[in-house]
MARLUM-587753 format. One record per residue (C-alpha): residue number from 1; chain; x, y, z. Coordinates in steps of 0.25 Angstrom, whole numbers, plus 5000, padded with zeros to 4 digits. Layout:
 num chaine   c1   c2   c3
 NUM      A    X    Y    Z
...
//
This chain:
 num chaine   c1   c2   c3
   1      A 5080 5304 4619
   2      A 5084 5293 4626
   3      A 5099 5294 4632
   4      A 5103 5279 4625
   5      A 5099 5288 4609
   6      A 5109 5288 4602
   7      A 5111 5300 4594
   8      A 5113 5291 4581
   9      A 5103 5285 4583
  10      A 5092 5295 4587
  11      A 5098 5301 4574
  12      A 5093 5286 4566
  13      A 5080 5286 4573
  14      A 5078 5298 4568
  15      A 5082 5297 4553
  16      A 5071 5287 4553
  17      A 5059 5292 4559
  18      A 5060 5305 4553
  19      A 5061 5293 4542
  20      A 5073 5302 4535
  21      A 5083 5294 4528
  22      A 5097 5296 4532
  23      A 5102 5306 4520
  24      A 5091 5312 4523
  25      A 5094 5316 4537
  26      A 5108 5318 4532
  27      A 5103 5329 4523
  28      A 5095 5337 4533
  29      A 5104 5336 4545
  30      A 5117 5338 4536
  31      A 5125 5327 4539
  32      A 5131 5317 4528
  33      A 5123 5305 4528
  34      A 5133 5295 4531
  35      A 5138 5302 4541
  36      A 5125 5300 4547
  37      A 5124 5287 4546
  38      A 5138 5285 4554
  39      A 5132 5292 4564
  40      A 5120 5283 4563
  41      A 5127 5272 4563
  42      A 5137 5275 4575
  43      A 5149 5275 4566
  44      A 5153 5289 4566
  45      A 5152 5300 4580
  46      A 5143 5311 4576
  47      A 5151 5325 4576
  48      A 5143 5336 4582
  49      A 5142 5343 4571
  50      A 5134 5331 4565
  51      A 5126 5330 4577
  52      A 5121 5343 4576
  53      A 5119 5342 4562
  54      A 5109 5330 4565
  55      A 5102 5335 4578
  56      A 5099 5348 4566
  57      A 5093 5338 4557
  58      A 5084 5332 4567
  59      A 5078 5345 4571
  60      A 5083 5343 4585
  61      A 5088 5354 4594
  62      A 5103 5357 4593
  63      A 5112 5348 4602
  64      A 5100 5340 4604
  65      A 5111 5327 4604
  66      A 5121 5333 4612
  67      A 5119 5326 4624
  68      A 5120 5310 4617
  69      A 5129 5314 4609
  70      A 5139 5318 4623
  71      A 5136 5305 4629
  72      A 5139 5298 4616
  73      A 5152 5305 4612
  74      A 5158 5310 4624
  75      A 5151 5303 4637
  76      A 5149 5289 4630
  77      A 5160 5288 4622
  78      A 5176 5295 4624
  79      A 5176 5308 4621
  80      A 5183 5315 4608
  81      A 5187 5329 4607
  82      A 5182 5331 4593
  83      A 5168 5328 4597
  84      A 5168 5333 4610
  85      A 5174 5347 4608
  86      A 5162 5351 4597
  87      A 5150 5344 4606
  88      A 5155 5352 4619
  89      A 5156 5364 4609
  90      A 5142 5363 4605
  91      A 5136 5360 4618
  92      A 5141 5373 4622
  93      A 5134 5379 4608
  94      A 5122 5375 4613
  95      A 5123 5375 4629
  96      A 5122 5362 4633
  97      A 5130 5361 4643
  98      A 5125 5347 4650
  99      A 5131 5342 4638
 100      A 5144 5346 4640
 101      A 5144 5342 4654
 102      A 5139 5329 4651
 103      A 5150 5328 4641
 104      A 5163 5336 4649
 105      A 5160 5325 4661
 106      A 5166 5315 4652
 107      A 5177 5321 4646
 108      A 5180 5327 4662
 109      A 5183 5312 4664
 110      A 5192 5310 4652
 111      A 5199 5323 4652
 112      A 5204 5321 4638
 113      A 5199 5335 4632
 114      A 5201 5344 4646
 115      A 5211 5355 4637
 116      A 5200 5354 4626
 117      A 5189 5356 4633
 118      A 5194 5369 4640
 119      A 5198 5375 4628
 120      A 5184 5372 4625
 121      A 5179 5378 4636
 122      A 5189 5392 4632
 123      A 5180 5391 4619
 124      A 5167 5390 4624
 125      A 5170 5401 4635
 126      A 5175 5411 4624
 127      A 5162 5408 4616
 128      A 5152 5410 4629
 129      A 5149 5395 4632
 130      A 5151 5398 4646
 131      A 5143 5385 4652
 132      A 5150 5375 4642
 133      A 5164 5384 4645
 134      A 5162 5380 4660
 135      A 5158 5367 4659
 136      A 5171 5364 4651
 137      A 5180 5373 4660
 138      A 5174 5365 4671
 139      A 5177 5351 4666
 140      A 5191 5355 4663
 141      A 5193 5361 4678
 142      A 5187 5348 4683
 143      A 5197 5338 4675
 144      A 5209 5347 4681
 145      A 5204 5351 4694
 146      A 5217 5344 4700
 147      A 5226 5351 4690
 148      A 5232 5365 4693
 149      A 5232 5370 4679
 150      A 5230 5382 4672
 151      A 5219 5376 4664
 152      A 5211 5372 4677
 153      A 5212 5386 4682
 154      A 5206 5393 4669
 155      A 5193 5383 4669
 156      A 5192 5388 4685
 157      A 5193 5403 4680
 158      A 5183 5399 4668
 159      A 5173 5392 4678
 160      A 5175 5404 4687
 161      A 5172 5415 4677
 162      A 5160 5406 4671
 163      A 5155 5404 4687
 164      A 5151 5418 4689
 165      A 5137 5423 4690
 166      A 5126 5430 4698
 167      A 5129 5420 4710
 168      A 5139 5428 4721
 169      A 5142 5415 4728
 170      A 5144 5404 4715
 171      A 5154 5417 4712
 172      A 5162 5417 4724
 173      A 5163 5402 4722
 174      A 5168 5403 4708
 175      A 5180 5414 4714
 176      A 5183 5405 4726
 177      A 5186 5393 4717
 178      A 5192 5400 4705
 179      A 5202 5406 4714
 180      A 5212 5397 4716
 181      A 5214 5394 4701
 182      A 5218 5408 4700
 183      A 5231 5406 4700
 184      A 5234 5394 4690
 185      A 5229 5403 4679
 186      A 5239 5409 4668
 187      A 5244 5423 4676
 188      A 5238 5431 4666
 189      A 5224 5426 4665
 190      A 5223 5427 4682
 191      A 5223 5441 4681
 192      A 5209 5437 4674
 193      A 5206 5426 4683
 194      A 5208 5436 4695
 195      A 5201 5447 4691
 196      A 5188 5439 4687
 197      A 5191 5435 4701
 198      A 5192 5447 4707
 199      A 5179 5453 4699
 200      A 5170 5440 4708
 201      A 5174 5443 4721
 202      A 5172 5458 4719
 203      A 5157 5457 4714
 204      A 5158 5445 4726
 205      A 5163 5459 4733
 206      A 5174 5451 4741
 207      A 5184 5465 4742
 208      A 5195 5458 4747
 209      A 5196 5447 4739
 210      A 5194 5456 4727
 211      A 5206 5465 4732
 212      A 5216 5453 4732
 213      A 5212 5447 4719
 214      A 5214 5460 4713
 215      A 5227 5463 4722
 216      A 5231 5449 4714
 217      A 5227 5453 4701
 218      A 5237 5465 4702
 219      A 5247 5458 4706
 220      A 5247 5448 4694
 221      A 5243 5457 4684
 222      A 5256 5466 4689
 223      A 5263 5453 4687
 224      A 5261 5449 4675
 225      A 5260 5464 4666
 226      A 5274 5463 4673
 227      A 5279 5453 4664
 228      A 5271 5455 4654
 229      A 5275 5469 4649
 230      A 5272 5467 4634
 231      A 5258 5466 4627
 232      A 5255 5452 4623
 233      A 5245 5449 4614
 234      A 5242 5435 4621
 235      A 5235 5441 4632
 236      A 5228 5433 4642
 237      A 5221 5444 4650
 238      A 5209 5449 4648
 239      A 5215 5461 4650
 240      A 5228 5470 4648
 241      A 5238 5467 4661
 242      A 5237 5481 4668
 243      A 5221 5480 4668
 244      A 5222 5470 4678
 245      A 5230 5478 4688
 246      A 5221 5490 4686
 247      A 5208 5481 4689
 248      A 5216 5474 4701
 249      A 5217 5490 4708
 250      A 5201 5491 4702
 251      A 5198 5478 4709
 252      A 5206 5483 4721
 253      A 5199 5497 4722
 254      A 5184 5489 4720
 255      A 5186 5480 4734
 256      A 5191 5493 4741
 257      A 5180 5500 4736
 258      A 5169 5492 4739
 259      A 5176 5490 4754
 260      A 5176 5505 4757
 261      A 5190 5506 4753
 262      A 5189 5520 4745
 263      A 5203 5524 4745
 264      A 5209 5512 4741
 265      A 5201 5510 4730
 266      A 5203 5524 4724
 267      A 5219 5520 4726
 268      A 5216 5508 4717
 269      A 5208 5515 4707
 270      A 5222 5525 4707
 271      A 5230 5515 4705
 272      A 5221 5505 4693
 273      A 5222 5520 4686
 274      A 5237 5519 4687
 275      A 5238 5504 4681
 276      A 5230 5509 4669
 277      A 5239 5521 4665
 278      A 5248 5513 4656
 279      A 5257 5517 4643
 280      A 5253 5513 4630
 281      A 5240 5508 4634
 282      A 5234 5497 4620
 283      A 5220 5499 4617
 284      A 5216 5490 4626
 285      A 5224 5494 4638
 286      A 5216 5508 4635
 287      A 5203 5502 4636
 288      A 5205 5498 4649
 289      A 5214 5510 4656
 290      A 5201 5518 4651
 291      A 5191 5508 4661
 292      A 5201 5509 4672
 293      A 5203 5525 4670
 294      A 5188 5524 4671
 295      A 5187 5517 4685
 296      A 5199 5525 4689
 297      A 5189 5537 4688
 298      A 5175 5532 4690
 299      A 5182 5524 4706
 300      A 5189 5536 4710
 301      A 5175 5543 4710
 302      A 5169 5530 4717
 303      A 5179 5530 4728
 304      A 5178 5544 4730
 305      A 5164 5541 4732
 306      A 5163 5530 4740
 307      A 5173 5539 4749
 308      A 5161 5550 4752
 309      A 5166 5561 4740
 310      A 5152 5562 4734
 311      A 5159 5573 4727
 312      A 5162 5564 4715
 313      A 5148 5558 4713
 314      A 5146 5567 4701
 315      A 5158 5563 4693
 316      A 5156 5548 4698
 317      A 5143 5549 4692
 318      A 5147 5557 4680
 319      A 5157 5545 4676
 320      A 5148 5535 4678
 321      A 5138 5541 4668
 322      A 5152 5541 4656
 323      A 5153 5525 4662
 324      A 5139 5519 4661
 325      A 5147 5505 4664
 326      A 5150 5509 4676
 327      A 5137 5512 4683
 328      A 5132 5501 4691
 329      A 5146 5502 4699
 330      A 5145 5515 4701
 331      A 5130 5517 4705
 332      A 5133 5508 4716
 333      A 5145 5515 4721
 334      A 5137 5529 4722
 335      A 5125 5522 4727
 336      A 5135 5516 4739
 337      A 5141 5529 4740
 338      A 5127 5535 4741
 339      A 5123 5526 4752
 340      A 5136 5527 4759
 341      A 5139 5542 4761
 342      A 5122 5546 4761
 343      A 5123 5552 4746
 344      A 5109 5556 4738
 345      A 5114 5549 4724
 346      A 5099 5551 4718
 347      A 5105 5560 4707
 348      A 5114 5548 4703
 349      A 5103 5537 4703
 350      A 5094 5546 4695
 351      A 5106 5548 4686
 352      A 5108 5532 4684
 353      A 5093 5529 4688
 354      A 5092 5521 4672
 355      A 5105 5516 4673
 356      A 5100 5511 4688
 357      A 5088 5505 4684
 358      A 5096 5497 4672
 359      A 5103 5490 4681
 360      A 5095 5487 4690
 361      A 5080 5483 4680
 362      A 5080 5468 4676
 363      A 5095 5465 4678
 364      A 5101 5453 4676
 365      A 5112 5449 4684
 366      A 5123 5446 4676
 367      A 5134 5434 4674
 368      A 5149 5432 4675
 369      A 5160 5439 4683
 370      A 5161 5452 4679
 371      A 5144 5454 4680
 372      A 5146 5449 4696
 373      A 5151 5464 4699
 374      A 5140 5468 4690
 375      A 5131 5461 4700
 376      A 5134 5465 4712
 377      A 5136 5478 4709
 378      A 5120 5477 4704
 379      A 5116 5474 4717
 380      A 5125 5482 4724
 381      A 5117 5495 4717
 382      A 5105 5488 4722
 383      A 5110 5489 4735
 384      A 5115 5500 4737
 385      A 5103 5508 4728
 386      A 5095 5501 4738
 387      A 5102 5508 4751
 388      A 5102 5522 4744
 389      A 5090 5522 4741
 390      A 5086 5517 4756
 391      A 5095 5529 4761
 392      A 5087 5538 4752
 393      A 5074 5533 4758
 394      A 5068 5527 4744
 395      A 5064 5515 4751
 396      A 5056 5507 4739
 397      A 5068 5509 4729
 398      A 5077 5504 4739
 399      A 5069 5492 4742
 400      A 5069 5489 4727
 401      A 5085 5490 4725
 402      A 5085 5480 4737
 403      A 5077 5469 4733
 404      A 5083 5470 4720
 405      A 5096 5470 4726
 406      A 5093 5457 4736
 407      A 5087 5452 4722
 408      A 5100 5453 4715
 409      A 5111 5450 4727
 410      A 5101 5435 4728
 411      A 5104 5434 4713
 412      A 5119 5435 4714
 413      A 5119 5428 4728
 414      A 5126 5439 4735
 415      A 5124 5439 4749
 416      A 5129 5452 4753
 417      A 5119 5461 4744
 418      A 5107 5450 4751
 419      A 5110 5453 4765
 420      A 5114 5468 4762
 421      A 5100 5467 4755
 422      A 5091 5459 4766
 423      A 5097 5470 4776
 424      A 5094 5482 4769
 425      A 5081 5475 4766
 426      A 5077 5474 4782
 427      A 5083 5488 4785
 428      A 5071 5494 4774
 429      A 5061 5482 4775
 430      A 5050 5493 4781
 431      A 5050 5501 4766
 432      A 5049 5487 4758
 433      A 5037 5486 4751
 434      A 5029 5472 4750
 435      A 5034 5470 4735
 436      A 5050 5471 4740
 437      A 5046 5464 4753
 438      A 5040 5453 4743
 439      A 5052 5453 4734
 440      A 5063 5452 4746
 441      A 5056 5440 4752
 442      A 5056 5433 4740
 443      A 5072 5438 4738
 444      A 5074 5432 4752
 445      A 5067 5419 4749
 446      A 5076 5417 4736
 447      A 5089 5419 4746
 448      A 5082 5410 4756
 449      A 5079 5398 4746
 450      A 5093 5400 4741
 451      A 5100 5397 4751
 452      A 5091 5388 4757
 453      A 5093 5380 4742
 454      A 5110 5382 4745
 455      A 5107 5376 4759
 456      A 5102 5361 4753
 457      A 5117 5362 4748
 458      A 5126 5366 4758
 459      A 5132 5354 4761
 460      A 5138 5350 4746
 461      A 5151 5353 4742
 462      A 5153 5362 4730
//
C-alpha cells in the first residue's frame, strides 16, 4: 500500500474489483450504506468503530488501517479527542504501539489533551496495557518536564515502576532518576513511592541506601497515622498506615542483616513485632499482623543463625516447611550459614532437594519490581550452593551451580555475582570438566561482546 492511499479510497477500489455493489458491501461489513458513501465520498470522518467494521468486511487483519488512519486524522489534520481517545484505546487492544507513538508526537506538540491522555494512561495501566500506559505516562512527562506538579511526578513513579526488569543497571537508572520526583507526590502515596524504592535498591543490594529510605518511610508513615487517626474509606495506600512502619523496621533489619549486623537486625525484627500488636485490628489489619508475626518468628531464627547458634537449625527448618513461600529466602540464608561457620546441611538439601531443583530447572527470570529480589536471590543460591558444595568436595555439582549462576548474574547484568563467579571459577578451574570449560567460555564471550557493544556508545548522552 502506498503511503499517498487513502483509506476511502482503497475502500472504492475495492468495491469495484471485487465488483460488489455498494449496499452490498454495506450489508456484509455492517455499515448503513449511506454512511458509506459519505465516507467514500470524503464528506464524513470515519469513526473507529466503522473502520473496524469495514477492515472485517474486507477480510483484512484487525487494525489493518490504523496507521493511515493516524496520519489522516490526528497527524495530517488537528486532532479531536472524540476520535482520538477510542483509536489510542484500540491501538493498545491490539499492541500497536508505533501507532501510538506516531500519533502522541503530535498531540505532544499541541498539548491540548495532556490531562486526558494521563487519565488514559491510569486506564490502560489498570487493564494491563503496560507498553501503551508507558508510552502515554511519557508523553505527558515530556509536555511538563518544566513543571513541578504532582501530575509530573506520578508519570515518573509510573515510568519508574513499568522500567523494571531483569537488567541491574537499566534498574539502578530508573531509581536514580525517579528519586527526586519523590517528594512532589501526594504525602500518602510516597509512602508507596518509597517503599517500591526501597524494594530496587535492596535486590541492587545498596544496604545503606536501603537503611535511609526505609529510616524515611518510618518517618512519614509516623507522620501521617499521626493525623490521621480515624479509618477512611478513601484510602490512597496500598496498605493500612502501620504496615508501613513495621516494613520500614523489616527493611531496616534486611540491610543489617545482609552487612553482618546480626544484632541489630534481631532489634528491629523486635521492634516491627511491637508496631503490629494493635487494638481492634479490621480484617484486613489481621491479614497483615499474621505475615509480620511470621517474619517476626521465621528472622529471629535467621539471626540467631547467622550469629553461629546452629542450635535453632531444626526449628528454622521446621517453619519453613509450614511456609513453603518462604523457601528460596531461607535456603540461601542456611546454605551461607553453612558455608560461614563450616556446617554439614546435607540432611537439609536432601529435605528440599525437589523444591531445589524447581527453582532452579528451566527458570525464567521474572519481570517487575518485586520479582528483582526474586532474582537476585535465585542467583544468590547458586552461589552459594556453588561454595558448599566446593567445601564438601563435590566438585562437578559445584561447577554446575557456578556456571548457571555466572549464566544468570549475565542475565540480570549484575556485576557483583560475575566477578564473584570468574573468581571462584579460576580458584576450582582444575576440577572443571571440558563441557563446563566450553559452557564458561561461551559465558565470557557473551559478557566480552556486551560490553565491547556498550563501548561503540560511550560517548552519547542519555
Amino acid at each position: 500500500m502506498e503511503p499517498t492511499t487513502t483509506i476511502r479510497s482503497y475502500i472504492e477500489d475495492y468495491i469495484k474489483k471485487q465488483g460488489y455493489t455498494l449496499q452490498y458491501f454495506a450489508d456484509i461489513s455492517g455499515v448503513n450504506a449511506g454512511t458509506l458513501s459519505a465516507i467514500i465520498k470524503g464528506t464524513r470522518p470515519i469513526a473507529m468503530a466503522q473502520l473496524d467494521l469495514i477492515t472485517q468486511g474486507m477480510k483484512l487483519e484487525e487494525g489493518y488501517f490504523y496507521e493511515i488512519y493516524g496520519a489522516e486524522c490526528f497527524v495530517e489534520s488537528a486532532p479531536h479527542w472524540r476520535r482520538l481517545e477510542p483509536f489510542l484505546q484500540r491501538c493498545a487492544e491490539l499492541d500497536k504501539l508505533e501507532c501510538i507513538q506516531k500519533v502522541i508526537q503530535q498531540v505532544t506538540d499541541d498539548r491540548s489533551y495532556i490531562s486526558e491522555l494521563f487519565e488514559m494512561a491510569e486506564g490502560m495501566l489498570e487493564r494491563g496495557q503496560t507498553d501503551a500506559a508507558r508510552m502515554l505516562y511519557e508523553c505527558v512527562a515530556e509536555c511538563e518536564k518544566y513543571q513541578h506538579s504532582e501530575r509530573l511526578a506520578l508519570c515518573q513513579y509510573r515510568i519508574f515502576t513499568l522500567s523494571l526488569g531483569q537488567d541491574q543497571h537499566e534498574n539502578l537508572r530508573a531509581a536514580v532518576h525517579f528519586e527526586p520526583y519523590i517528594n512532589r507526590l501526594d504525602e500518602e502515596r510516597q509512602l508507596d513511592a518509597i517503599k517500591d524504592l526501597a524494594n530496587t535498591y535492596s535486590a541492587l543490594r545498596y544496604w545503606d541506601k536501603l537503611f535511609s529510605l526505609a529510616d524515611e518511610l518510618e518517618r512519614k508513615a509516623g507522620f501521617i497515622q499521626s493525623y490521621k487517626k480515624k479509618k477512611v474509606d478513601n484510602r490512597v495506600t496500598s496498605y493500612p498506615l502501620f504496615v508501613y512502619r513495621a516494613y520500614s523496621n523489616l527493611l531496616k533489619a534486611s540491610a543489617c542483616e545482609w552487612s553482618g549486623k546480626y544484632t541489630e537486625a534481631l532489634g528491629y525484627t523486635q521492634n516491627y513485632a511491637d508496631i503490629v500488636n494493635i487494638a481492634d485490628p479490621s480484617e484486613e489489619d489481621q491479614v497483615y499482623i499474621k505475615m509480620f508475626i511470621g517474619w517476626t518468628e521465621a528472622n529471629t531464627y535467621l539471626y540467631s543463625l547467622m550469629m553461629g547458634k546452629k542450635e535453632v537449625l531444626p526449628a528454622y527448618v521446621a517453619w519453613i516447611e509450614q511456609n513453603e513461600e518462604e523457601t528460596l529466602t531461607a535456603l540461601v540464608k542456611i546454605i551461607e550459614a553453612a558455608n560461614t561457620y563450616g556446617m554439614n546441611i546435607d540432611h537439609v538439601l536432601l529435605k528440599f532437594d525437589s523444591k531445589i531443583n524447581s527453582l532452579l530447572s528451566d527458570r525464567a527470570l521474572s519481570e517487575g519490581y518485586n520479582e528483582q529480589i526474586k532474582n537476585d536471590l535465585y542467583t544468590k543460591l547458586l552461589i552459594e550452593l556453588a561454595i558448599y558444595h566446593f567445601h564438601q568436595d563435590q566438585y562437578t555439582e559445584g561447577m554446575q551451580k557456578l556456571v548457571t549462576c555466572l549464566n544468570s548474574a549475565i542475565k540480570i547484568n549484575n556485576y557483583t555475582d560475575i566477578i564473584q563467579c570468574v573468581a571462584l571459577f579460576e580458584r576450582y578451574r582444575s576440577f572443571a570438566s571440558k563441557e563446563v570449560e566450553t559452557m564458561y567460555r561461551y559465558l565470557m564471550e557473551e559478557v566480552y561482546n556486551y560490553h565491547e557493544s556498550k563501548k561503540n556508545y560511550g560517548h552519547i548522552l542519555v
